[in-house]
VMD Tcl script that draws the C-alpha trace (Angstrom):
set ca {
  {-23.99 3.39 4.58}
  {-26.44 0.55 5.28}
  {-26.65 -2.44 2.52}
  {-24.61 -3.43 0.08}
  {-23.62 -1.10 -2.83}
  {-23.41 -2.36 -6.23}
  {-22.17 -0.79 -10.10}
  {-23.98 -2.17 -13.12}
  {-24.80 -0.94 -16.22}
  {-27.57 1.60 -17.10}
  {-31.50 0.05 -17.75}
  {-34.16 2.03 -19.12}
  {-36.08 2.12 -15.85}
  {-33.21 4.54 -14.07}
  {-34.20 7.20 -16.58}
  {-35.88 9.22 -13.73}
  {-33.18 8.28 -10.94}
  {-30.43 9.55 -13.43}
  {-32.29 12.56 -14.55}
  {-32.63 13.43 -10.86}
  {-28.97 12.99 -10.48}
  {-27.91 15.13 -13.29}
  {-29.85 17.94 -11.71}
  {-28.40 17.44 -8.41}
  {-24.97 18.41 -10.62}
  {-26.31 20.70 -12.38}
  {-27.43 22.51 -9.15}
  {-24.04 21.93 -7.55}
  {-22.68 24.07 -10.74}
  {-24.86 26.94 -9.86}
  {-24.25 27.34 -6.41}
  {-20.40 27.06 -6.96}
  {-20.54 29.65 -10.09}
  {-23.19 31.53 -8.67}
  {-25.24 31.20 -11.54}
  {-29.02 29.96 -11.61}
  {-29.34 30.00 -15.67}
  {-26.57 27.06 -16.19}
  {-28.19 23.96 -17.09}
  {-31.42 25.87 -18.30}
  {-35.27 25.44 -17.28}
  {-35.36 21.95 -17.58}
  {-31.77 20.57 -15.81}
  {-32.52 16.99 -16.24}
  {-33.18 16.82 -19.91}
  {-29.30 17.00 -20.60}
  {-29.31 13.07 -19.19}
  {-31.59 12.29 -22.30}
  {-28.87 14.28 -24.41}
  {-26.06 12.68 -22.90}
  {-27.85 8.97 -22.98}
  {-28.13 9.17 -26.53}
  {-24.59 10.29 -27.26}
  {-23.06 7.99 -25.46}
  {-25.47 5.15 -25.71}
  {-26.64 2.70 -22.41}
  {-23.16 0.33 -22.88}
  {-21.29 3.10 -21.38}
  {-23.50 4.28 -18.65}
  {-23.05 2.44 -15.05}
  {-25.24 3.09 -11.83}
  {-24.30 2.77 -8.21}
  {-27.19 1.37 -6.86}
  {-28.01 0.80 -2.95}
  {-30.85 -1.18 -1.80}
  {-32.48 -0.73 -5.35}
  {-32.24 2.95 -5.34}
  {-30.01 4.61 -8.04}
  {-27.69 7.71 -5.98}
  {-24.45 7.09 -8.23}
  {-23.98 7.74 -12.31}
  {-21.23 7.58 -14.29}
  {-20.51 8.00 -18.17}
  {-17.40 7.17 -20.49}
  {-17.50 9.01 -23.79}
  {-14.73 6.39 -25.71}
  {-12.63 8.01 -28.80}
  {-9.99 5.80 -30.33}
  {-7.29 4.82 -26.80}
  {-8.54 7.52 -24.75}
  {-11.65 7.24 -22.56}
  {-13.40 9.87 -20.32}
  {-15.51 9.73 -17.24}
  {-18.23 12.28 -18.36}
  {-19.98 12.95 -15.80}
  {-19.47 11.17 -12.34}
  {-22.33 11.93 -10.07}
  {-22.88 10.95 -6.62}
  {-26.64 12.12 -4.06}
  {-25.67 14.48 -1.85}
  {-26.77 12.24 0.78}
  {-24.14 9.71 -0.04}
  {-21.21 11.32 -1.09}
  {-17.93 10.71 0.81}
  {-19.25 7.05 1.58}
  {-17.68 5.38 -1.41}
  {-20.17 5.57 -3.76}
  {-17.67 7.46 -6.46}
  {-14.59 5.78 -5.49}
  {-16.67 2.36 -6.75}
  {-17.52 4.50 -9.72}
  {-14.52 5.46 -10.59}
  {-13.06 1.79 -9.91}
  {-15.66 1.00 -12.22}
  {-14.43 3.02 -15.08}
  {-10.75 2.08 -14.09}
  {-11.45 -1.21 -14.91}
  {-13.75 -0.87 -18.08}
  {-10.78 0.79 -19.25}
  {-8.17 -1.14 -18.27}
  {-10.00 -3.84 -20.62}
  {-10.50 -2.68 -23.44}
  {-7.16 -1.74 -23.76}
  {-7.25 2.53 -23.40}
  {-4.53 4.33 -23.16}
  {-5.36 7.40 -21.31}
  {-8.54 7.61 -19.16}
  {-9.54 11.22 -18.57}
  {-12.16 13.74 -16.44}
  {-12.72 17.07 -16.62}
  {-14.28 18.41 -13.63}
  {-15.06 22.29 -14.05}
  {-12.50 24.86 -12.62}
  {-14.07 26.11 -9.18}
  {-15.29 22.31 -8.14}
  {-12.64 21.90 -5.59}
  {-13.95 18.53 -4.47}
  {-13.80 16.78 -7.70}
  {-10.14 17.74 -8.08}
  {-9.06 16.71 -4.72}
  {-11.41 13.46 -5.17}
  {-10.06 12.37 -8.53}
  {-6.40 13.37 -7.82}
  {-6.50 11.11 -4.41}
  {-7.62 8.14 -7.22}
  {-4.44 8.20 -9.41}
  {-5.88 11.42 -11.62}
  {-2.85 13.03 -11.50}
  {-1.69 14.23 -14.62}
  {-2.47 17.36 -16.47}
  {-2.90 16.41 -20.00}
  {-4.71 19.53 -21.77}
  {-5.97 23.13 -20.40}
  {-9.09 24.65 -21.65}
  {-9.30 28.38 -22.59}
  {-11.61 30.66 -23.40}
  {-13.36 33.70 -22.88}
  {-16.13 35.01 -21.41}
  {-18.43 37.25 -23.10}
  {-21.49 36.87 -20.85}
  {-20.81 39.20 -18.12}
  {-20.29 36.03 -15.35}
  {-17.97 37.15 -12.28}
  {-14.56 34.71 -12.71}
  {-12.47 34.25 -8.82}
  {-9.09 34.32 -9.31}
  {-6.21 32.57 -7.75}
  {-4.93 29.60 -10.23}
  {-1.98 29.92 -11.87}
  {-0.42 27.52 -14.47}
  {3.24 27.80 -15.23}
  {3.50 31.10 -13.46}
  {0.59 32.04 -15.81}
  {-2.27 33.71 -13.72}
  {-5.90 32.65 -14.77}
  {-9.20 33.23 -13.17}
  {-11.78 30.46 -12.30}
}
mol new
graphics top color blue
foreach p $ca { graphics top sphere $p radius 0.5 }
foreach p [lrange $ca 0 end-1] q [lrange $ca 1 end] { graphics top cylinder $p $q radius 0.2 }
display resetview
């Protein structure tokens, strides 16, 4: 990576930038679930949904050379705090850019005295798992279960407890 990389907080003018990168996500869910309809017609409009619950003090871009590739969240509830979402271009992932994220949110945290600092990266996103485990993410603090009424093929393969689930 050429330049130096830098985390601040959100501004109004990375609207677009962020918007790009939550479709960049949202595409990455649809290739790995096989699915074109998640996220809907118009992918980066859930930025603008997420901006306003969570408000511009708890958004943070990476930022190289004045372009925007990085975004990360934290939805805070009482002591706990979660990364929601952490997003990293294509172009630049595995070249730090949401390791200084996460170090970002590690520290935010850290401050303002949470207890627990969570992320919930969907089931089949492989990558995010290994990523956040190699970061200190290693605790399993709740499982989410439901079921599927919309026809969607599931893999299986995970099991929980000797429990097998599908993914």
């Amino acid at each position: 990576m050429v330049g130096k990389l830098t985390v601040r907080r959100y501004r109004k003018s990375d609207r677009g930038s962020c918007r790009r990168l939550w479709r960049d996500l949202t595409e990455w869910h649809r290739k790995i679930y096989k699915d074109p309809t998640i996220g809907g017609p118009n992918t980066g409009n859930w930025f603008d949904e997420h901006l306003k619950k969570v408000g511009t003090r708890n958004i943070w871009v990476a930022v190289l050379e004045r372009r925007v590739i990085g975004l990360m969240g934290m939805i805070f509830e009482r002591t706990e705090a979660e990364m929601e979402p952490v997003i990293v271009d294509p172009s630049y992932r595995g070249k730090g850019v949401g390791g200084a994220l996460v170090k970002t949110a590690i520290r935010e945290a850290g401050r303002l005295g949470v207890k627990y600092l969570n992320v919930r990266p969907v089931a089949r996103n492989a990558e995010a798992i290994r990523f956040f485990k190699e970061r200190g993410f290693e605790n399993l603090g709740r499982v989410e279960l439901f079921m599927d009424f919309s026809g969607k093929k599931w893999r299986k393969g995970i099991e929980l407890h000797d429990v097998p689930f599908k993914y």
